[in-house]
C-alpha positions in Angstrom: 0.0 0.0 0.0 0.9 3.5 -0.7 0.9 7.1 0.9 -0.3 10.1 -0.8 0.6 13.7 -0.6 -2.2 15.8 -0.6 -2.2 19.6 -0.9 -5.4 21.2 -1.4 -9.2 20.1 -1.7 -8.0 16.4 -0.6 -6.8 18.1 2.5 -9.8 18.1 4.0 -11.1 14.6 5.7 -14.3 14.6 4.5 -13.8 15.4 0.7 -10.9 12.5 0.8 -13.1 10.5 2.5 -15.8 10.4 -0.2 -13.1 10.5 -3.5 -11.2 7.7 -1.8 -14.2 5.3 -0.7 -12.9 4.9 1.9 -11.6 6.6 5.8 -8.0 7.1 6.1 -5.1 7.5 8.3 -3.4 10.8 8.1 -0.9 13.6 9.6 0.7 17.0 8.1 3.6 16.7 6.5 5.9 19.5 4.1 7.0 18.9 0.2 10.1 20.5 -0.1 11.1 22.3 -3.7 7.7 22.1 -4.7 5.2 25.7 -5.5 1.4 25.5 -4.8 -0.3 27.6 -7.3 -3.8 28.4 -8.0 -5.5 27.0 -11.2 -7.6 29.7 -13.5 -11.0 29.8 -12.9 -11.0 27.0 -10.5 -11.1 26.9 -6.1 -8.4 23.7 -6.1 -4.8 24.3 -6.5 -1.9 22.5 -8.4 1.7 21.9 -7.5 4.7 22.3 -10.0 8.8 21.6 -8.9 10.5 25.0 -7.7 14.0 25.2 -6.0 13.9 26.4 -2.4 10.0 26.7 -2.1 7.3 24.3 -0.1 4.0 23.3 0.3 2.8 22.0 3.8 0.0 19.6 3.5 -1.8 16.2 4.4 0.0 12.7 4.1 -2.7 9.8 3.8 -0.9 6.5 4.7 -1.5 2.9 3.3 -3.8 3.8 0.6 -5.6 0.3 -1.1 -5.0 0.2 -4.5 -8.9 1.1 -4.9 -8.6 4.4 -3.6 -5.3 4.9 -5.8 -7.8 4.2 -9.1 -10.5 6.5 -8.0 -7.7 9.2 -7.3 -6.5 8.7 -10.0 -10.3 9.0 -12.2 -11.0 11.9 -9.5 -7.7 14.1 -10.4 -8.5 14.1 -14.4 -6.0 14.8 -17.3 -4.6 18.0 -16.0 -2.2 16.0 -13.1 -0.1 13.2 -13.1 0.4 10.9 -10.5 4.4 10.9 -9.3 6.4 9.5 -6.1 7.9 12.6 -4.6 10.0 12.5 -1.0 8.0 14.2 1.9 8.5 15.0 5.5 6.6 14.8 8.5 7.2 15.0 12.1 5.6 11.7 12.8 7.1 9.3 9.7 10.5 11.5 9.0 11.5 11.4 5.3 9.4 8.9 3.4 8.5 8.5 -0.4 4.3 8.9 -1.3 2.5 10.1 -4.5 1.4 13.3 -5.3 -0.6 14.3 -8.1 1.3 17.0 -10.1 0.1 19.6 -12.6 1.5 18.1 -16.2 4.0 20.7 -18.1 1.0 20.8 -21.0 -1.3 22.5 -18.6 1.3 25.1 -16.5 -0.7 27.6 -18.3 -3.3 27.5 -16.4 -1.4 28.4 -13.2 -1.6 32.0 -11.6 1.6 31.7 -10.3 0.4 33.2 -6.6 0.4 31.1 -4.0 -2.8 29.0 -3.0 -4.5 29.4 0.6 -5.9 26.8 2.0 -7.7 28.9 5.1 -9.0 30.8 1.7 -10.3 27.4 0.5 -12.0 26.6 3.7 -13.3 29.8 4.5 -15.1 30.3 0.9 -13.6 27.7 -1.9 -15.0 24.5 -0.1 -18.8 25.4 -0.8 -18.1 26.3 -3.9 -15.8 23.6 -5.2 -18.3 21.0 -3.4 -20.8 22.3 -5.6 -18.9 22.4 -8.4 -17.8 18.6 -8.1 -20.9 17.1 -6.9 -21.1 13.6 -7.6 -17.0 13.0 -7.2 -18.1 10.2 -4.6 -19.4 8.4 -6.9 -16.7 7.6 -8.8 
């Protein structure tokens, strides 16, 4: 089984919860040399290498390879799926997967930084609505 980096809507329990099929164990953990950028027209973000930057984020352990498919259906054409190291307090270094914004679709970043207290405090609703439906994958 795997571990996944997450970084922005998957952050949150309840949306992982419903994408993955299933509940999960969890704690924060930090990408190094990694940017989180906003997406055009969208409330999610996407992550793309950079030297000397990082993300903080969520690491969801020992993922069943049925989650990992409905991930992977979830996060679309836009990302690819990559084993990148991370850190946490809990696990030290440790490789997982993270879904990364492909080089075709860089366009579509804003370049500024995504917030995920923005997300929460107004992006959520809206990106729930948005997605409705993604737990039925």
């Amino acid at each position: 089984m795997a571990h996944l980096f997450t970084y922005g809507s998957l952050m949150c329990g309840d949306i992982m919860e419903k994408v993955a099929g299933c509940r999960l164990s969890c704690t924060e953990a930090v990408l190094r040399d990694f940017f989180r950028s906003g997406i055009l027209g969208e409330e999610y973000p996407g992550i793309v290498p950079r030297s000397g930057a990082a993300v903080s984020g969520v690491l969801y352990l020992d993922l069943p390879e049925t989650a990992v498919r409905r991930l992977d259906l979830f996060e679309g054409e836009m990302y690819e799926r990559r084993t990148i190291e991370i850190s946490s307090e809990e696990h030290g270094t440790c490789t997982a997967m993270a879904y990364v914004i492909k080089d075709s679709y860089r366009h579509r970043l804003t370049n500024e930084e995504w917030s995920y207290a923005g997300f929460l405090a107004t992006g959520k609703a809206r990106f729930e609505n948005m997605y409705l439906g993604f737990e039925k994958l």
